[in-house]
KOLNUMI-569246 format. One record per residue (C-alpha): x negated, y, z. Coordinates in pm, whole numbers, padded with zeros to 5 digits, always signed. Layout:
<sites>
XYZ ...
</sites>
This chain:
<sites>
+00951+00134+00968 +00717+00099+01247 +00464+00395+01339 +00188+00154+01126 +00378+00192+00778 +00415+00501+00665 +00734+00606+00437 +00572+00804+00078 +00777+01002-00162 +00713+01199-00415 +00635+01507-00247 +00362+01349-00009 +00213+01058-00187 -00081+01225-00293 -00174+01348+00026 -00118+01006+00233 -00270+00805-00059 -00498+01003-00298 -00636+01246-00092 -00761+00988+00192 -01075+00869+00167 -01030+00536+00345 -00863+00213+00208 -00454+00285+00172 -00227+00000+00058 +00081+00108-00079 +00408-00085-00107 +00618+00020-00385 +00966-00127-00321 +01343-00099-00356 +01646-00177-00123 +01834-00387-00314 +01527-00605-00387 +01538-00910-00235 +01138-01006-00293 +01062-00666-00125 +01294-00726+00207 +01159-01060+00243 +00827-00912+00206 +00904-00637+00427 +00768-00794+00768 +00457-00877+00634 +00408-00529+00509 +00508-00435+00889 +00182-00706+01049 -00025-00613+00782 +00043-00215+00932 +00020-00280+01290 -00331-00556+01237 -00531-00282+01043 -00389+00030+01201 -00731+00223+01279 -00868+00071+00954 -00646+00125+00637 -00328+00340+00582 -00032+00169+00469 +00248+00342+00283 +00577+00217+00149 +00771+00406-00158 +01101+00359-00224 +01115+00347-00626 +01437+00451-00645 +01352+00731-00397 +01028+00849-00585 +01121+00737-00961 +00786+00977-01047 +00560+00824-00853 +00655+00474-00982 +00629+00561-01352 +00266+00771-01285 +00136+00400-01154 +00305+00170-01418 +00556+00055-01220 +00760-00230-01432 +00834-00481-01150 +00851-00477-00766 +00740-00547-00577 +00398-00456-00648 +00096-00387-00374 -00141-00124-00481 -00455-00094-00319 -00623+00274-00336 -00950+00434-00196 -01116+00718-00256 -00821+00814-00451 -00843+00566-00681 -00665+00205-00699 -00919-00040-00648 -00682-00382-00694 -00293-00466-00739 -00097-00728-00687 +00277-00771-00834 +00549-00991-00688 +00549-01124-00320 +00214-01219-00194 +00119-01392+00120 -00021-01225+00415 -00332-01347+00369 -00356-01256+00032 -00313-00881+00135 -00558-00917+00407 -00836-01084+00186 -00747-00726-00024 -00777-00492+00261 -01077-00665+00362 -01280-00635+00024 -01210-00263+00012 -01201-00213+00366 -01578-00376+00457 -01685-00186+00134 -01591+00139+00262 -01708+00083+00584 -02065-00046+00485 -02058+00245+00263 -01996+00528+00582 -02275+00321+00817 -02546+00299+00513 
</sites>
């Protein structure tokens, strides 16, 4: 993982995810997943062309099994889009990069309009 994707367990997910206020997309994933590995580099862009502006977190399910069944977990891979601690959006199976960055976006203007006004 590159220093713009952030590895989550269950130990720290709360405080990378829940307890930051800004946009955080999370990537919940497996290794033997062949929709998540093909996804993978995307998740990788998507880190490094919003560093500065959203978090982005991957978690193993089969490394964080808790984590997984606290969000409803049932297939992977599956983008979850928090802020605030909250999730905002999800999106399960592969998705397109610009599908993730039209996500980030909505949240990510939102919370920024919302710290200016």
């Amino acid at each position: 993982m590159s220093q713009n994707v952030i590895e989550a367990n269950d130990g720290n997910f709360d405080e990378l995810v829940l307890r930051s206020s800004g946009p955080v997309l999370a990537d919940f994933w497996a290794e033997w997943c062949g929709p998540c590995r093909r996804l993978a580099p995307t998740i990788e862009a998507i880190g490094e062309e919003y560093a500065g502006k959203a978090r982005v977190v991957k978690l193993n399910v089969d490394a964080g099994p808790a984590t997984a069944k606290r969000f409803g977990i049932q297939s992977i891979p599956t983008l979850i889009l928090f802020r605030d601690g909250a999730e905002k959006e999800r999106i399960a199976g592969a998705a397109s990069k610009e599908a993730i960055a039209a996500l980030i976006d909505r949240h990510a203007a939102d919370f920024a309009a919302r710290k200016v006004g």
